[in-house]
C-alpha positions in Angstrom: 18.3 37.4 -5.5 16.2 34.0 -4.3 19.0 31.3 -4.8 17.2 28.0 -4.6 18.9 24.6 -5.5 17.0 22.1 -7.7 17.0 18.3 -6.1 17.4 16.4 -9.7 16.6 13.1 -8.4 13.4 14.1 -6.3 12.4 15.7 -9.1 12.6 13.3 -11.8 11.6 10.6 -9.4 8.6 12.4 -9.2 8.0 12.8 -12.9 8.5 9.1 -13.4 5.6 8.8 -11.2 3.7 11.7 -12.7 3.8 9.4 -16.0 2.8 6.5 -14.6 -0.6 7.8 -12.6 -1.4 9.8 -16.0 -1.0 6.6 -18.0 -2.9 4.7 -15.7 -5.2 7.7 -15.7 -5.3 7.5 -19.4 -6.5 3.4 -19.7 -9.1 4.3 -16.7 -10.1 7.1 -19.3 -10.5 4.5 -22.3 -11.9 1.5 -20.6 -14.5 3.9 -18.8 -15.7 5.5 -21.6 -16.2 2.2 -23.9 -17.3 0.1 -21.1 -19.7 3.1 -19.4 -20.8 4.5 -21.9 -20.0 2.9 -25.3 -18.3 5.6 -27.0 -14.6 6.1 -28.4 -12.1 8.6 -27.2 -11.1 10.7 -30.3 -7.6 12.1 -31.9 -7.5 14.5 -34.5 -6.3 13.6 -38.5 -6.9 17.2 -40.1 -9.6 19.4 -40.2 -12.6 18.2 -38.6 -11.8 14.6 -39.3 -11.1 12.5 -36.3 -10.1 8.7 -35.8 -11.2 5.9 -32.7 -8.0 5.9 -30.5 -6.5 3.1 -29.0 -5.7 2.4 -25.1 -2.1 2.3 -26.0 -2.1 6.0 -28.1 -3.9 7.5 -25.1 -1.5 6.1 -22.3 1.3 7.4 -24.9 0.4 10.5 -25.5 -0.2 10.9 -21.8 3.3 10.0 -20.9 5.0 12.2 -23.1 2.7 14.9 -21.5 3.9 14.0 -18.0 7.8 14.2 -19.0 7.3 17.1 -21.0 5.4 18.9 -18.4 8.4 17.9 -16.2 11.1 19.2 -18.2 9.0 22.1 -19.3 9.0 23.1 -15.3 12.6 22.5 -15.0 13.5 24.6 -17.3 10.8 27.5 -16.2 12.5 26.8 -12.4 16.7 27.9 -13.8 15.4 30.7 -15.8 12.2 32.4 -14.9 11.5 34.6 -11.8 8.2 32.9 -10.9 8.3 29.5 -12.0 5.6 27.9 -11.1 3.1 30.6 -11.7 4.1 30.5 -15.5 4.1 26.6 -15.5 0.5 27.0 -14.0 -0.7 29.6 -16.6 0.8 27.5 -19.6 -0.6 24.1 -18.5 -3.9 25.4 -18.2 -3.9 26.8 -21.4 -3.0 23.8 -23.0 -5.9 21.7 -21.0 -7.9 24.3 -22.3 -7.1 23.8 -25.5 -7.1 19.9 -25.1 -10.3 20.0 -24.3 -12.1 22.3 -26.6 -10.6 20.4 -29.3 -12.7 17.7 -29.4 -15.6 20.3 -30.3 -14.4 21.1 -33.3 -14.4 17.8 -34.9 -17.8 15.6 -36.9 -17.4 13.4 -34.3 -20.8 12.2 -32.1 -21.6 15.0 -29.4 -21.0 12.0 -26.7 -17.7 11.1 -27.9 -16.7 14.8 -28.1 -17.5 14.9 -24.3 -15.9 11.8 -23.2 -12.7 13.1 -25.1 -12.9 16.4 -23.2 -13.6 14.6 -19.8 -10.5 12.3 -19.9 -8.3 15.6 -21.2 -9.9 17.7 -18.6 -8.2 14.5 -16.2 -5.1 14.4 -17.5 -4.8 18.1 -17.8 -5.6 18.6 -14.4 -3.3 15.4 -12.7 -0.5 16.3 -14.9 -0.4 19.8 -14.2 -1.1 19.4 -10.3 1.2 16.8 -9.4 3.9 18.2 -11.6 3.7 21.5 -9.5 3.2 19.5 -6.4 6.8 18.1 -7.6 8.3 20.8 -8.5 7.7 22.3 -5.1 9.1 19.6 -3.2 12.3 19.2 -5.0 13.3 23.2 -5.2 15.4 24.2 -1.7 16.8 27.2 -0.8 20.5 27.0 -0.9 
């Protein structure tokens, strides 16, 4: 068996920071998007219904992403045999879905787009530099 010790403190260090470049990421998301292009990012109320969000939802939501991510590939590390292969395969499915949402909604085809873009971001930052982390914190003992 592959014995590997998990460095706690690099790795939660590194999800702090995770949360703060995808909440950042998230307000860059918002103010582009209104000030670009003049649409809304959207979040879902049931159904095809949809509602304007708010800088402060977004960079939210996007933290609790980032620290779930992060305990999500914790826990994959003490009890899975390939960690960060399953950690990739079920972030990318939830980006996926994050970003097809949008789609299904009444909302304006540009602010479907604009919703997908700055999911596809987050999706992708959150999911990279969580692995990146989880690499870097994970010796062998």
């Amino acid at each position: 068996m592959d014995f590997r010790h998990i460095d706690r403190l690099t790795i939660w260090a590194g999800i702090v920071a995770t949360a703060l470049v995808a909440s950042l990421l998230a307000v860059l998301g918002v103010i582009a998007t209104r000030g670009l292009l003049g649409v809304d990012i959207i979040y879902p109320r049931g159904g095809q219904a949809f509602q304007d969000t708010t800088p402060y939802q977004l960079t939210f939501a996007a933290t609790v992403g980032a620290v779930a991510a992060g305990v999500l590939v914790q826990l994959l590390m003490y009890v899975t045999p390939r960690p960060l292969l399953f950690f990739g395969l079920i972030s990318m499915l939830a980006t996926a879905v994050l970003v097809v949402w949008p789609f299904t909604t009444a909302a304006v085809m540009l602010s479907r787009v604009a919703t997908s873009v700055v999911h596809l971001a987050l999706g992708v930052a959150i999911s990279t530099l969580t692995t990146t982390v989880a690499r870097h914190s994970w010796f062998p003992r």
